[in-house]
N, C-alpha and C positions, 0 to 999 in steps of 0.2 A: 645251660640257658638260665638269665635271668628271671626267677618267680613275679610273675605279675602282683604287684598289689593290688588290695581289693578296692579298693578308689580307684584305681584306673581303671575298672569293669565299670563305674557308676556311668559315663558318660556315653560311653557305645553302646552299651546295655538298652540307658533309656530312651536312646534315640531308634535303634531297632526296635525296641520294644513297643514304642507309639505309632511310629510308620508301617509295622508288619499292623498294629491294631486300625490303623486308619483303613489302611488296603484294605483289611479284611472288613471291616463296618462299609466303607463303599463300597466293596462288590457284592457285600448284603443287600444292601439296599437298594441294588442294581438287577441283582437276580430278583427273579417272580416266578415261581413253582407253581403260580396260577392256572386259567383255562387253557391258554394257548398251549403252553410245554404239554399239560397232562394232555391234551390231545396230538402231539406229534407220535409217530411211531418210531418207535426204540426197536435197535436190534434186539434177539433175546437175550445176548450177552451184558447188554446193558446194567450198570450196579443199581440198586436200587435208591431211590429219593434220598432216603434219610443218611446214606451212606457218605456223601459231599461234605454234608457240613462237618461232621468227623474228622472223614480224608484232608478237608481244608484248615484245619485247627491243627496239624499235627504238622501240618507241612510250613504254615504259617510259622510256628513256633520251633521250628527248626529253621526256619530264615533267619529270625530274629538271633538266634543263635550262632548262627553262621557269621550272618552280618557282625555283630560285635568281637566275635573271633579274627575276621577278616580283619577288619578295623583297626583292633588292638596289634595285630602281627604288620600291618603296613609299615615298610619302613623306608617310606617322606611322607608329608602332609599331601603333593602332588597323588602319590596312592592308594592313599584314606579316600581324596576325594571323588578319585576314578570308580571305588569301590562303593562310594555315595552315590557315586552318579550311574553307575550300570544298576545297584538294584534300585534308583530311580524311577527308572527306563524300564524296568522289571515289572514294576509296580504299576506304572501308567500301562504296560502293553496287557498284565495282566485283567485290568478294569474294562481297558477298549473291547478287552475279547466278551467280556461280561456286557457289556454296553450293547454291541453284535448284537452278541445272540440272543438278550434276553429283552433290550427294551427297543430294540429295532426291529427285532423278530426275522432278525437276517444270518439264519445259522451259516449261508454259504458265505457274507463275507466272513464271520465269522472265522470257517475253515481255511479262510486262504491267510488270515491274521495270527492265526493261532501255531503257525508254521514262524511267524514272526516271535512269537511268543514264544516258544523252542529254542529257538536258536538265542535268545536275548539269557536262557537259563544257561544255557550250552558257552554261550560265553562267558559267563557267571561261573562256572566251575573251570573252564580255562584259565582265568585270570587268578581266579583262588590258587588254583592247585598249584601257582609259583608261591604264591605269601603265605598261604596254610593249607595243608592237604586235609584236617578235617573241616576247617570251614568249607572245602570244598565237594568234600563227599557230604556234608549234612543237605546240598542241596540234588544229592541225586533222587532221592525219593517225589523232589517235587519234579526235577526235568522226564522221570519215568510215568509220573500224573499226567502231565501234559501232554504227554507224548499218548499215552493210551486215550486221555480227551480228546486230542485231536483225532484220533481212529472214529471215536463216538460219533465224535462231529462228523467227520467225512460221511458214517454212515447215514447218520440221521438228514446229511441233506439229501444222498442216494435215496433214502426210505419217503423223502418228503416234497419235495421239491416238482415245481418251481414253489420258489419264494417271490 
């Protein structure tokens, strides 16, 4: 196999690189750790506060990685831009879920979104695993987050609810 030069990383790179940073500055400034949250009840299992922004930096920047892996292994412009457009669709469904739960204060839809949210990663590593098999395992750690968030979630509307 052809060695990639390192000019053609310049381009997927910094386009991953600003859309994993946008995603992630929006859904900053989407979540609120505020009064409401700290008054819902958490299973005990529940990770603690400060554990999220960690969790969400490591999975973020393993998108970013992914994504310009994927990118760079696409071969037509037609599946670069399928590969644009699901972690698009990635991105918005992940924000709506932040949106949810945090500035609507509506964890149950929320839980019924974040099933969308899943499957949106779930086909994200399907699609990968034909063009690049580690672009597509670097996004298991995030489909395995989501997957245990949305437990959270389910429980947290069980513990809280009505909303």
């Amino acid at each position: 196999m052809a060695r990639l030069s390192e000019q053609a990383w310049v381009l997927p790179a910094a386009v991953a690189a600003v859309a994993a940073a946008f995603t992630a500055a929006v859904g900053a400034t989407i979540t609120d750790i505020g009064p409401w949250y700290q008054a819902l009840k958490q299973p005990p299992w529940a990770p603690p506060t400060w554990l999220f922004g960690p969790a969400w930096t490591v999975i973020f920047g393993l998108c970013t990685i992914s994504g310009a892996t994927a990118w760079l292994r696409a071969r037509t412009r037609t599946q670069a831009e399928n590969i644009i457009g699901l972690f698009a669709l990635n991105g918005f469904l992940n924000l709506l879920w932040s949106f949810l739960f945090f500035r609507l204060h509506r964890p149950d839809y929320a839980a019924l979104e974040v099933g969308i949210l899943w499957s949106s990663i779930a086909a994200l590593v399907i699609v990968l695993w034909r063009i690049s098999r580690p672009a597509a395992a670097l996004l298991l750690p995030y489909l395995a987050w989501v997957g245990f968030a949305a437990v959270l979630n389910r429980a947290i509307v069980e513990l809280n609810s009505p909303f």
